[in-house]
C-alpha positions in Angstrom: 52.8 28.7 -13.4 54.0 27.0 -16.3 54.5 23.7 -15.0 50.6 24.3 -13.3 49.2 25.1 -16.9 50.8 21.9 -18.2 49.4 19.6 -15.2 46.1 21.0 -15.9 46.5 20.3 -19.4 47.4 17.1 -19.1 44.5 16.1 -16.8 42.3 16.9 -19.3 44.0 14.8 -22.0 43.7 11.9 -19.8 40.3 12.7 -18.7 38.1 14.0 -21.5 34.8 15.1 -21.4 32.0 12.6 -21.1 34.7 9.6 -21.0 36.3 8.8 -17.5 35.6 11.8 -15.6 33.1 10.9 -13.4 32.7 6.7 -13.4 36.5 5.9 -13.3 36.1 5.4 -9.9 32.5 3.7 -9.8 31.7 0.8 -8.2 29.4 -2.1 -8.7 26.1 -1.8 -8.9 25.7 -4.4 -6.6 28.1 -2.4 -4.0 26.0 0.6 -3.8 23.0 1.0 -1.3 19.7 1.3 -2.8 19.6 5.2 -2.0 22.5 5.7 -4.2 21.2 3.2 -6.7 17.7 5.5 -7.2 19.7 8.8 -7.3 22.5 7.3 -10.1 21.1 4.5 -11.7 23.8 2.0 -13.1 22.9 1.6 -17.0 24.0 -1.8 -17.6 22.3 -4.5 -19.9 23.1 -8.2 -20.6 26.6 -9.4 -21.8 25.6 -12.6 -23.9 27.0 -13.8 -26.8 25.9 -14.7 -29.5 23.4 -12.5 -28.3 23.0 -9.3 -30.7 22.7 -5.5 -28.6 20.1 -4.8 -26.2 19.4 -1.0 -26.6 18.5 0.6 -23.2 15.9 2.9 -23.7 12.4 2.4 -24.5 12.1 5.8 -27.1 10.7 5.0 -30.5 12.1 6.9 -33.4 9.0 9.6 -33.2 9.3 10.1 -29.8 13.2 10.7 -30.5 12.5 13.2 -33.1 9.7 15.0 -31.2 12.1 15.4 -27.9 14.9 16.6 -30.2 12.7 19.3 -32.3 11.5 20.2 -28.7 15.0 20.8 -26.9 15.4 22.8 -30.7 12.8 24.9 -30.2 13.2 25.5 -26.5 17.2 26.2 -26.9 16.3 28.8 -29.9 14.2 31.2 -28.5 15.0 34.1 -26.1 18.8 34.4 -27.4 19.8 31.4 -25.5 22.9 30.4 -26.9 26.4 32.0 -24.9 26.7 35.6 -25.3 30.3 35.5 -26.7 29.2 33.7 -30.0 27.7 35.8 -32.8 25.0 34.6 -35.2 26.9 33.3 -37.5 29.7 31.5 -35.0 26.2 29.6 -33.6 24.9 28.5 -37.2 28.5 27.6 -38.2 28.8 25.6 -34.7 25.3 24.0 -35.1 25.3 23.0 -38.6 29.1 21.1 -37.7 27.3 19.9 -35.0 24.0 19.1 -35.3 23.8 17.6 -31.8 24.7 20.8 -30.1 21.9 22.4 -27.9 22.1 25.1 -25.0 19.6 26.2 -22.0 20.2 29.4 -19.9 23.2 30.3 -22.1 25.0 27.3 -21.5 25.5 24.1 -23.8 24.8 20.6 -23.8 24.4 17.3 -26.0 21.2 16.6 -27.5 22.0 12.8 -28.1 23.7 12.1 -25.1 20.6 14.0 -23.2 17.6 11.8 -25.0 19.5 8.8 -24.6 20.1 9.0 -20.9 22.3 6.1 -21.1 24.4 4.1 -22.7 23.5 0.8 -21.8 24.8 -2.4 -23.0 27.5 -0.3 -25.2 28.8 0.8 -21.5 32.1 -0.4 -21.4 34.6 0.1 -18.3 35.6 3.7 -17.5 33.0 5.1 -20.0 29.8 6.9 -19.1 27.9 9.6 -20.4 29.0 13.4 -19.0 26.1 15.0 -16.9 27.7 18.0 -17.4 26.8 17.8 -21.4 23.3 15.3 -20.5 21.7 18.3 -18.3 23.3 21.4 -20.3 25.6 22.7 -17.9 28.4 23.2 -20.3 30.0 27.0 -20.0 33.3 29.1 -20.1 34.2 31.2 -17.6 34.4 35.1 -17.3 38.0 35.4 -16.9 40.4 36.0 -19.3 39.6 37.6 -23.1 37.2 36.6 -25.7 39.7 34.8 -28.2 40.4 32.5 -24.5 37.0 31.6 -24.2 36.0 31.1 -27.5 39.4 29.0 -27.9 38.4 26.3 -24.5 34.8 26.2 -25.4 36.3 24.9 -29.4 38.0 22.7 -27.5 35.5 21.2 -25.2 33.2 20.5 -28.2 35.4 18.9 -30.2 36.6 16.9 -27.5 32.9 15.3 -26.3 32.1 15.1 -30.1 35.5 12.8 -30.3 34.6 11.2 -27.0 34.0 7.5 -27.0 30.8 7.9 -24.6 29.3 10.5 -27.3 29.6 8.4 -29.9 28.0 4.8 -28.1 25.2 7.2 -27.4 25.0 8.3 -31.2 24.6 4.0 -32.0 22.0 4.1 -29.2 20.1 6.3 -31.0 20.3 4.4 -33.9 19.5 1.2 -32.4 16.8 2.4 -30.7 15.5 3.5 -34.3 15.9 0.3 -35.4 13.3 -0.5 -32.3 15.6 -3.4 -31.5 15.0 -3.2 -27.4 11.2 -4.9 -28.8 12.7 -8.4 -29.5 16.0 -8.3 -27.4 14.7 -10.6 -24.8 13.2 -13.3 -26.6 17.0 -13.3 -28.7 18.1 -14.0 -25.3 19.3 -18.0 -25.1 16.8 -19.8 -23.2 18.9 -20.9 -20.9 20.2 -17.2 -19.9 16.3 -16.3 -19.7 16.1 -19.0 -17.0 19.0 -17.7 -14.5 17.4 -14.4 -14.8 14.5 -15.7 -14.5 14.9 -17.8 -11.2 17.1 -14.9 -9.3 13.5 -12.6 -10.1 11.4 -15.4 -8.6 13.4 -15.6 -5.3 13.4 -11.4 -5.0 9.7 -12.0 -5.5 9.2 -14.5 -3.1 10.5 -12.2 -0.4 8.4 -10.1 -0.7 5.2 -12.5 -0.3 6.8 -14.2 2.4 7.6 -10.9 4.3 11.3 -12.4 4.3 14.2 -9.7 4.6 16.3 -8.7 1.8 19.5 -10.3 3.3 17.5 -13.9 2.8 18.6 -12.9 -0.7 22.1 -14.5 -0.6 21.3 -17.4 0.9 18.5 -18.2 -0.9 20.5 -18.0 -3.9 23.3 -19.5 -2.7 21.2 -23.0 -1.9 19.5 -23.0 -5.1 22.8 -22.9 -6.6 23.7 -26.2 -4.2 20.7 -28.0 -5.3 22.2 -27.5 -8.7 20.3 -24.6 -10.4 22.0 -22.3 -12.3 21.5 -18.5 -10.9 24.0 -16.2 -12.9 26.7 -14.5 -11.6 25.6 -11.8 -10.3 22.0 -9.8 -8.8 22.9 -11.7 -5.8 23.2 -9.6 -3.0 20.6 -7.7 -0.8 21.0 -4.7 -2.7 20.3 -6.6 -6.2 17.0 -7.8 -3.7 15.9 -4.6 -3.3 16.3 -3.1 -6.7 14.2 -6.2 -8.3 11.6 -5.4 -5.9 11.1 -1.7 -6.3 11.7 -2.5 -10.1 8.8 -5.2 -9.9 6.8 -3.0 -7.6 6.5 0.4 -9.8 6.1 -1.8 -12.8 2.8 -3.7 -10.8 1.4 0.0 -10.0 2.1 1.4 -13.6 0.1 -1.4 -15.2 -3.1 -1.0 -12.8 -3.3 2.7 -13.0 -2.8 2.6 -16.9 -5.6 -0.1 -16.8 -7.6 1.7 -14.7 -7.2 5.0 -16.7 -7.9 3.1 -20.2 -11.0 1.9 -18.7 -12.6 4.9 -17.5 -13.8 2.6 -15.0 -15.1 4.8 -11.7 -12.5 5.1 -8.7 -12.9 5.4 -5.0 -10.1 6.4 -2.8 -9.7 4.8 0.8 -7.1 6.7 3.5 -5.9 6.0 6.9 -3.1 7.1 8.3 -1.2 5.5 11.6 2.5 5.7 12.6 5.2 3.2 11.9 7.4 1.3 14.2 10.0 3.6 13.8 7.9 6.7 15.0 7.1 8.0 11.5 3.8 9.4 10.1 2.3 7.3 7.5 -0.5 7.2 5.3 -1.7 4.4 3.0 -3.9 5.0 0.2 -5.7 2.5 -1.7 -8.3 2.4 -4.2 -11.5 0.3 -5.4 -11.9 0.1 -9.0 -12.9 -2.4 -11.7 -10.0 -4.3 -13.8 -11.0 -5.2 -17.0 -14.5 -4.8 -16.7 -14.4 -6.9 -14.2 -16.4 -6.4 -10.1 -14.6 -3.5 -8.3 -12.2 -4.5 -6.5 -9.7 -3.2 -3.6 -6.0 -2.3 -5.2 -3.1 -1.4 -2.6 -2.0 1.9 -4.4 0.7 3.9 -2.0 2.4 3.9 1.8 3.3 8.0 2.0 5.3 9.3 4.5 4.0 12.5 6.0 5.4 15.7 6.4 2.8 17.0 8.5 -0.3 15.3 10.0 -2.6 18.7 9.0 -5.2 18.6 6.9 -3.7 20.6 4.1 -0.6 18.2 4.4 -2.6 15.2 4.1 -4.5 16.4 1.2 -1.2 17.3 -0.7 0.6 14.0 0.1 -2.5 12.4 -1.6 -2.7 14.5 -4.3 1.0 14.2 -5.3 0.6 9.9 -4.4 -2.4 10.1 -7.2 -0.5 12.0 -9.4 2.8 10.4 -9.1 1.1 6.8 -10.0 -0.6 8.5 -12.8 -3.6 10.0 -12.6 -4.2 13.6 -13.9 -6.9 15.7 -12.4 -8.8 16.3 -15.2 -9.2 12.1 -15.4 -9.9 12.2 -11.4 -12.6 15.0 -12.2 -14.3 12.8 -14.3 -13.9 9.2 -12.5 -13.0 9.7 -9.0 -16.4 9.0 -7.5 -15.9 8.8 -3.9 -13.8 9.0 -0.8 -13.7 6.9 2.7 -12.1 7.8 5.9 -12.6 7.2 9.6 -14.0 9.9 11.8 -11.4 11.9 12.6 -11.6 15.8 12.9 -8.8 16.4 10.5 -10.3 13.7 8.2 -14.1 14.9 8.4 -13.8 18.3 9.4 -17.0 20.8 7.7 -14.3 23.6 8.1 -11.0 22.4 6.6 -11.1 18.9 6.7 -9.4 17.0 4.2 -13.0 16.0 2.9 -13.8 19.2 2.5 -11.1 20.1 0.5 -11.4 17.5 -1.8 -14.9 18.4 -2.5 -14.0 21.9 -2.8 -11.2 20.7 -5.9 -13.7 17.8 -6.8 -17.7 18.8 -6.7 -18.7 15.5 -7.5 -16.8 13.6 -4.5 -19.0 11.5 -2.6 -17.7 11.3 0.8 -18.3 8.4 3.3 -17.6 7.6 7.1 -15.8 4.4 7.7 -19.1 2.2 8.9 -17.8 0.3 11.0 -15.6 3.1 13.3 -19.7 5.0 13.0 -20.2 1.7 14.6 -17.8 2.1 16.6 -19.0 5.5 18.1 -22.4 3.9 18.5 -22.1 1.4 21.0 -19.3 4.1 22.9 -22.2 6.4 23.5 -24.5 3.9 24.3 -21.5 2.4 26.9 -21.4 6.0 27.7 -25.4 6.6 28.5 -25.9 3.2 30.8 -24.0 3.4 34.1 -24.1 -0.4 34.6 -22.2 -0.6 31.3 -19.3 1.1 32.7 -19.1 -0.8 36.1 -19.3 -4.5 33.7 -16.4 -3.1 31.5 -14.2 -1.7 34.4 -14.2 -4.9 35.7 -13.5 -6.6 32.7 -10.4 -4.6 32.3 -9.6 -5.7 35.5 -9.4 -9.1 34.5 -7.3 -8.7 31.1 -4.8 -6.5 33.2 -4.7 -9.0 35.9 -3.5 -12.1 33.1 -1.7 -9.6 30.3 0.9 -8.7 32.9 1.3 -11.4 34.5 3.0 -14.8 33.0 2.7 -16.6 36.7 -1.2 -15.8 36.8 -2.1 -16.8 33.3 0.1 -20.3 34.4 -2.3 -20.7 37.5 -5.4 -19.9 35.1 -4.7 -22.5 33.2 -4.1 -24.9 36.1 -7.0 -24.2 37.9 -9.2 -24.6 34.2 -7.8 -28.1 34.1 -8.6 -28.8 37.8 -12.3 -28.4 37.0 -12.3 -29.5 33.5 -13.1 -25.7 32.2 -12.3 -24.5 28.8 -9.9 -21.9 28.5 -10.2 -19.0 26.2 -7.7 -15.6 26.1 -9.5 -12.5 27.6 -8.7 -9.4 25.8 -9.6 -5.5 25.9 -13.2 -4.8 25.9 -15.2 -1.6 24.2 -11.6 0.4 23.7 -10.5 1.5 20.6 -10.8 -1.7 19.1 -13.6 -2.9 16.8 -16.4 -4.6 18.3 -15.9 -8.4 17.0 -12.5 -7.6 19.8 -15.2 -7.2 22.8 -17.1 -9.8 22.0 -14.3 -12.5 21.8 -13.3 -11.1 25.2 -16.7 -11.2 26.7 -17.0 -15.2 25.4 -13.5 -16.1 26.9 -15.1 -14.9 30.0 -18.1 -16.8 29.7 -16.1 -20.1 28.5 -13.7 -19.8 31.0 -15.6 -19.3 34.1 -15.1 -22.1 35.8 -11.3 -21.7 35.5 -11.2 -18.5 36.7 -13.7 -19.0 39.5 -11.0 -22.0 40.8 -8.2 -19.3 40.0 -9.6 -17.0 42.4 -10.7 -19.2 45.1 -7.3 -21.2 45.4 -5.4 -17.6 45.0 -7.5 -16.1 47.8 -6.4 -18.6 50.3 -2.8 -19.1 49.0 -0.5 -18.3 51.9 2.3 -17.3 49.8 0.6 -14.1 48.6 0.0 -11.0 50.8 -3.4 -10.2 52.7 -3.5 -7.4 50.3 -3.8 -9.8 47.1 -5.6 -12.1 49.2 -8.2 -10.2 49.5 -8.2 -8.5 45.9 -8.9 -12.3 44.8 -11.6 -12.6 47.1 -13.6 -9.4 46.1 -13.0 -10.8 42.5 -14.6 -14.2 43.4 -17.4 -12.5 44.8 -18.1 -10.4 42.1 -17.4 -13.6 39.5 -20.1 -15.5 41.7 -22.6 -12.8 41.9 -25.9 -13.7 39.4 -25.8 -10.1 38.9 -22.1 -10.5 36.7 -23.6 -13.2 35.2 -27.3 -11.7 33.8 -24.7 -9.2 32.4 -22.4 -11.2 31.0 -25.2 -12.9 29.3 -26.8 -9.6 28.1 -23.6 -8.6 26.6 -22.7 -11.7 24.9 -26.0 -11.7 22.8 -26.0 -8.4 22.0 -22.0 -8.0 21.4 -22.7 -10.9 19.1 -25.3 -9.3 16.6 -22.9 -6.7 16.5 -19.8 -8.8 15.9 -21.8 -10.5 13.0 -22.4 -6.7 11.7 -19.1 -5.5 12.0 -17.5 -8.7 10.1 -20.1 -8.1 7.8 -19.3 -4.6 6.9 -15.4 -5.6 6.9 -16.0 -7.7 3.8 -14.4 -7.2 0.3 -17.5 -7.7 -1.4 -20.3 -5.4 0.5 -21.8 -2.9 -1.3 -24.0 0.2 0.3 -27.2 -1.9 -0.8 -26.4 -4.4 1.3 -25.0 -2.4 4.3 -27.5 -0.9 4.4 -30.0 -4.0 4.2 -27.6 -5.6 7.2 -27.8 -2.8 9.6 -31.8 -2.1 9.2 -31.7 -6.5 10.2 -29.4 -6.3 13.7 -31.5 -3.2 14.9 -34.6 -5.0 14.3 -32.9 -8.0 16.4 -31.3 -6.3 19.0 -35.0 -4.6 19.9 -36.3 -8.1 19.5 -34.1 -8.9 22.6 -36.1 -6.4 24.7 -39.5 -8.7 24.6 -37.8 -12.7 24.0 -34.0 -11.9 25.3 -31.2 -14.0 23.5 -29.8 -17.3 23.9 -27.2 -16.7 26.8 -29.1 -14.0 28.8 -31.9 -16.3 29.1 -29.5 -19.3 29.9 -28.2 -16.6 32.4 -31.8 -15.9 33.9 -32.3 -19.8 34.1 -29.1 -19.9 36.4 -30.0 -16.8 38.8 -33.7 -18.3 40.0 -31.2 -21.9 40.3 -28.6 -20.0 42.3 -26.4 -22.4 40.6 -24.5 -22.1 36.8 -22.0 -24.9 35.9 -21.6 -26.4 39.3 -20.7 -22.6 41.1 -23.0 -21.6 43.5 -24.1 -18.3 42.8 -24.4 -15.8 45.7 -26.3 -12.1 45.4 -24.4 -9.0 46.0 -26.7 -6.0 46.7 -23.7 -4.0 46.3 -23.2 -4.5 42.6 -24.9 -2.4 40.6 -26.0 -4.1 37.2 -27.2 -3.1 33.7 -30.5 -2.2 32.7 -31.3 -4.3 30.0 -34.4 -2.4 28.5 -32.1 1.0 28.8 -29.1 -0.6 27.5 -30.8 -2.2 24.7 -33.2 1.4 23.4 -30.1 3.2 24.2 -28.1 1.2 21.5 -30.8 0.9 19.3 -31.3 5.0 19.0 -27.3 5.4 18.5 -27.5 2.6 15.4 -30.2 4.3 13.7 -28.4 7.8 14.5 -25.1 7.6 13.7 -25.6 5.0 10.4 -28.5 6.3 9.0 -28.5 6.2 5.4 -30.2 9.3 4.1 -28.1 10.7 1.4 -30.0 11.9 -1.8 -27.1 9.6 -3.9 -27.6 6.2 -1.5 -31.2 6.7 -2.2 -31.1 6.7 -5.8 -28.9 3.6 -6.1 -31.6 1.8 -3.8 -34.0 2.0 -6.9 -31.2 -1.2 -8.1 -32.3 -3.5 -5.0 -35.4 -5.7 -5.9 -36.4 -6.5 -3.2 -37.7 -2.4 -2.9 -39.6 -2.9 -5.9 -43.4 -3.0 -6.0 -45.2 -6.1 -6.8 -45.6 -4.8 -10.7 -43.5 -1.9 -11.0 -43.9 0.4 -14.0 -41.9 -0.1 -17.2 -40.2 3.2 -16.5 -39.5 2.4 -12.7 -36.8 4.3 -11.2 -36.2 6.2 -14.6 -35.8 9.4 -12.4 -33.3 7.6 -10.3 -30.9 6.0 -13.3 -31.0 9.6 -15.2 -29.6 11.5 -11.5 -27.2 9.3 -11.3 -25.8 8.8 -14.7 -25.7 12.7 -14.6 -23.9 13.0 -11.3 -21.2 9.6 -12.3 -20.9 10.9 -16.1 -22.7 7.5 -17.3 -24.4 6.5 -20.3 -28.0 8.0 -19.7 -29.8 6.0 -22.9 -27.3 2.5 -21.8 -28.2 2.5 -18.1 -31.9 3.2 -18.7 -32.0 0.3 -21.6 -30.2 -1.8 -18.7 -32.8 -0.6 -16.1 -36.0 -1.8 -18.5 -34.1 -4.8 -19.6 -33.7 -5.8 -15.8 -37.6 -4.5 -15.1 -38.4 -7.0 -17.6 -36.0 -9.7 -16.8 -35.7 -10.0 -12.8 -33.4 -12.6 -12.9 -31.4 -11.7 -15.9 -27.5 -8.8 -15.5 -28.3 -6.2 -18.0 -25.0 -5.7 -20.0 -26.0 -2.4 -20.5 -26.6 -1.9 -16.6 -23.1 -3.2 -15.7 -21.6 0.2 -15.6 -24.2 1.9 -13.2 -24.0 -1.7 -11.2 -20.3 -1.3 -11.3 -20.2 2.4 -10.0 -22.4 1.3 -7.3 -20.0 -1.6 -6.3 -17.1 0.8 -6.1 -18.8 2.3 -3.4 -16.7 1.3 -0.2 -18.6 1.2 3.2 -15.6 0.3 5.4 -11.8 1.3 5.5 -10.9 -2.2 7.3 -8.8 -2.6 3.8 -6.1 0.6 5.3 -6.2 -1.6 8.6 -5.4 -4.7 6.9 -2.4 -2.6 5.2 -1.5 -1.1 8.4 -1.4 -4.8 9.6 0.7 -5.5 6.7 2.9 -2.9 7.4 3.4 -4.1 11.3 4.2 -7.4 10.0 7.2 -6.2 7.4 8.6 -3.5 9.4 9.1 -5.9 12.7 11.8 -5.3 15.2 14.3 -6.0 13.5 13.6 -4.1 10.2 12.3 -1.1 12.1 14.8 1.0 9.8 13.4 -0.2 6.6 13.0 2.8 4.0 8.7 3.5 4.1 9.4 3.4 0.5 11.0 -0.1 0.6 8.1 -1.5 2.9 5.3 0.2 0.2 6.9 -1.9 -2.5 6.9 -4.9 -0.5 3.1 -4.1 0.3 2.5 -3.7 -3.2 3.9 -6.9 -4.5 1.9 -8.8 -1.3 -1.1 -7.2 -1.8 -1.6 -6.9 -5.5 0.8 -9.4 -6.9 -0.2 -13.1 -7.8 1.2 -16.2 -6.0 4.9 -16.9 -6.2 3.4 -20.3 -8.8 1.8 -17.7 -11.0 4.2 -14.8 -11.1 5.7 -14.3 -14.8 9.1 -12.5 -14.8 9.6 -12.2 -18.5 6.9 -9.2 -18.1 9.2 -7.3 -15.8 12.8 -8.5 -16.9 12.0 -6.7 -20.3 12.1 -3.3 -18.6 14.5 -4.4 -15.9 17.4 -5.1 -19.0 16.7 -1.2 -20.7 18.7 -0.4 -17.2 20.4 -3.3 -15.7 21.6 -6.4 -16.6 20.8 -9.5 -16.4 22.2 -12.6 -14.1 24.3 -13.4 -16.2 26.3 -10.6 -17.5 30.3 -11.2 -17.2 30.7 -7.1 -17.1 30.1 -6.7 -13.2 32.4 -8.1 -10.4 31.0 -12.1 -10.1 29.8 -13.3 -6.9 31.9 -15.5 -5.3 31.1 -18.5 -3.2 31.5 -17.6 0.6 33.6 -19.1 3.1 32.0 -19.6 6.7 33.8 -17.2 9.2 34.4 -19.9 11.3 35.5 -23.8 10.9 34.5 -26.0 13.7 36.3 -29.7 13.7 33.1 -31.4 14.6 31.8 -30.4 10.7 34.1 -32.8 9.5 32.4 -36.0 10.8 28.8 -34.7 10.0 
């Protein structure tokens, strides 16, 4: 027992308190994994000299003061000090050390706890206790009072001796000082410039959708064209730090612009799943910067725990929250939110719409436009039976060349054998948008005459069974039937309009005004097609009565069954006007901004009714916007400064989510194959800095290497384990002569 007491004894004389006890047996920070790196940061600055200290944290002396008269008052309520000490053992013991705190009865450091770390003071072997930094310090029940009170004595005085206590006590005093404010322009300028370049390479992954273990390499060649890149930050893991680091620095700054501005917010949401099977969300938002037009900001990628509605709505609550919104700024400026149609999305019961309006009043909720679209020309596909026959066959023909690599070769042979041009033929009215069927329904019409050949030479090819034979043949007839080709031309014109429209609606700068202006035009022109059809229907007509287009002969088929083009047509047109109808009381009002609505010699209080509904219902200026509106009455021509917010608000209006399906493409792209097991919160950051961020040629690092060196250091730091140059695995004598 003796011999065990003394052991223990002199474990504790090696290993104090908040000295060795916990990073003796650290590693790198470059040899931990990025999961480890975000749960146990390593607090590292800088080793330059003759550069003077780099304090880590960002505190100012008032916020040091207020945290420490707050951990004061909270530890000296309720009795919270350990129940063996009396009053006057505590005041003794606190005013010997004024650093001593306690929580829940047990004690901790003060200093060491507002500091957090150490930073460039850390020195090897030494880092701050967490058992002291989160106030977890306490004395067991065994034994008698005089035991206790003797190892708790002890354990103070030894982490008030400790050399990690008192680096934090000179942190504290530096960051008095405020010295972390000028530390990196003291930094040599050639040190700025290693750092500089090993941040502009991390960057340039990410907007090149390059992996993280280009890194090395990348570094490794710069340093062979003779540029200087530190000695360390080198490896993948330094890659992904820099880039999360850069990332949460690029959301910080918009939000806290954003928030400053008071600028109105909308809030777009999709959600999809990732290649690796897991349930995403991405969230972004339109807003104005600096005063500037709205514009859309990449914001989040969440991972979802649950697909419901009541998950969905949390896991976009917490994403707002988390980048910095509070609710009572959101209840103010969050004006509107856009989804597609789904039933969890839109639901009247418990949709996450209607829960956010429930929390929100004032939430202005739109359907995606173009997925209304969408649903428009499904039900009017669904309503014409001809429809239906034209796009089964049609599906026919992209199974019959996506599967196969030896048909799509004899497509393109036959295409040259006539001289035919020769377009790829997609899906057509599925899930994708409509621009996707019409693309596929002019591939057809481009490359008829190839795929006429196709058929014909495939139908009498003896090498293929009397099966396939004769599935080409029915084929060719159908391709050479005027029937197939009156639809075809039908489809193409009106596909067309609608492509226009959807691209339309797709575009970062639409606003409801002019949505609304677009979709009121292509209804007007599809019903124009009813009386004077369209370009290729007519070109198609022309054919039929010739019984010849482009050299085929065209024979009849009694058998098909085409479309109707006055039913098709009204059908299409009823769906347009019912499922995007604008006939919200809000849409309505901001309509009284379009002049082209305005009578010939409207009233100098036109639309006064309008501005004061809406300035109530967006918390606007009421006495700025209606100054704005007479100023426009007056000048036509002229952009009211004082209109600019209501014009603004209006603007942030979104009419489309096509921005979540450009992230979602985004996403596809990053997370390939081979980087299917990417972290979702690795693949946000790299969304974020390929979204939001500016060119590689513009990108300034000195605005991100200021925070990065409070809790890292930089390239060229002689305190970490250098990287060494590698040597290939494998020598091959045929390098020597080349």
């Amino acid at each position: 027992m003796k011999r065990a007491i003394q052991t223990k004894m002199s474990f504790y004389n090696k290993h104090p308190c908040g000295t060795t006890s916990a990073s003796s047996s650290a590693t790198d920070s470059e040899a931990r994994t990025p999961e480890l790196l975000a749960d146990s940061p390593v607090i590292i600055s800088p080793d330059i000299s003759p550069t003077p200290a780099l304090p880590p944290s960002p505190l100012s002396i008032e916020e040091d003061a207020d945290r420490e008269g707050d951990e004061d008052d909270n530890n000296d309520i309720n009795n919270d000090w350990p129940d063996l000490w009396t009053v006057n053992q505590k005041e003794d013991f606190k005013s010997k050390n004024p650093w001593l705190g306690s929580k829940n009865k047990k004690l901790g450091c003060l200093v060491c706890s507002s500091v957090n770390s150490i930073g460039i003071n850390k020195e090897q072997g030494v880092s701050l206790s967490r058992e002291w930094m989160n106030f977890e310090i306490q004395v067991s029940s065994q034994g008698s009072r005089e035991t206790s009170l003797s190892v708790l004595r002890n354990k103070i005085r030894k982490h008030a001796l400790s050399k990690a206590h008192s680096q934090a006590v000179k942190v504290a005093e530096q960051q008095k000082e405020s010295a972390i404010e000028n530390a990196v322009e003291v930094m040599t300028e050639p040190y700025k410039k290693e750092t500089d370049a090993v941040f502009r390479t991390a960057y340039h992954l990410a907007k090149k959708n390059r992996p993280f273990s280009d890194h090395e390499s990348l570094i490794e060649l710069q340093e062979l064209n003779g540029v200087k890149m530190g000695s360390i930050l080198h490896s993948r893991y330094s890659a992904t730090q820099i880039i999360q680091h850069v990332a949460s620095e690029m959301q910080s700054k918009i939000v806290s612009n954003i928030i400053a501005s008071s600028t109105k917010l909308a809030v777009l949401i999709d959600e999809a799943s990732s290649l690796s099977h897991k349930p995403v969300m991405t969230v972004s938002v339109k807003a104005s910067i600096e005063g500037a037009s709205p514009e859309f900001i990449f914001l989040d990628l969440v991972e979802l725990d649950n697909q419901r509605a009541d998950g969905i709505e949390q896991a976009l609550l917490t994403c707002l929250m988390k980048a910095g919104f509070t609710e009572e700024w959101l209840l103010e400026n969050w004006v509107t939110f856009v989804s597609d149609g789904a039933s969890v999305m839109l639901g009247k019961k418990s949709g996450v719409a209607t829960r956010l309006t429930s929390r929100f009043p004032r939430l202005f909720v739109l359907h995606c436009m173009n997925h209304r679209l969408e649903l428009a020309v499904s039900n009017a596909v669904d309503e014409v039976t001809g429809v239906n026959h034209f796009k089964i066959f049609m599906q026919k023909l992209y199974s019959l060349y996506s599967m196969s690599n030896k048909n799509e070769r004899e497509l393109k042979d036959a295409a040259a054998e006539v001289g035919s041009q020769l377009l790829r033929i997609g899906r057509i009215l599925d899930v994708r948008w409509v621009d996707s069927s019409f693309r596929t329904v002019r591939a057809v019409w481009t490359s008829l005459g190839g795929l006429v050949q196709h058929f014909k030479n495939a139908s009498s090819d003896e090498m293929r069974s009397t099966k396939e034979k004769q599935m080409y043949r029915g084929l060719l007839y159908r391709l050479q039937s005027p029937e197939f080709i009156c639809d075809l031309g039908l489809m193409y014109d009106t596909l067309h309009e609608l492509s226009v429209l959807s691209l339309e609606l797709q575009a970062h700068s639409i606003t409801l005004l002019r949505a609304e202006h677009l979709l009121k035009r292509s209804i007007r022109v599809i019903q124009s097609f009813k009386e004077s059809p369209g370009e290729k229907y007519c070109e198609a007509l022309e054919a039929k009565e010739a019984g010849e287009y482009r050299s085929i002969a065209l024979v009849g088929n009694a058998k098909l069954k085409s479309i109707n083009p006055g039913q098709f047509l009204q059908s299409l047109v009823n769906n347009l006007e019912q499922r995007l109808s604008f006939e919200g009381a809000v849409i309505k009002d901001f309509s009284i901004l379009d002049q082209s609505k305005w009578p010939s010699n409207p009233s100098i209080r036109h639309g006064e009714d309008q501005v004061k509904r809406l300035c109530k219902r967006f918390h606007l200026c009421t006495d700025q916007a209606l100054n704005g509106m007479r100023d426009l009455l007056e000048e036509p021509n002229s952009e009211p400064k004082d209109l600019k917010p209501l014009m603004n608000c209006m603007k942030t209006f979104p009419v489309s989510t096509a921005e979540c399906e450009r992230n979602f493409s985004l996403m596809n792209n990053i997370s390939s194959d081979k980087r299917a097991v990417l972290l979702i919160s690795n693949i946000s950051n790299l969304m974020m800095i390929n979204i939001n961020g500016p060119p590689t040629s513009m990108f300034d690092p000195q605005k991100y290497m200021r925070t990065w060196l409070k809790r890292h250091r930089a390239a060229t730091s002689m305190r970490s384990r250098q990287c060494g140059v590698k040597t290939p695995a494998e020598s091959k004598s045929v390098w020597k002569i080349l």
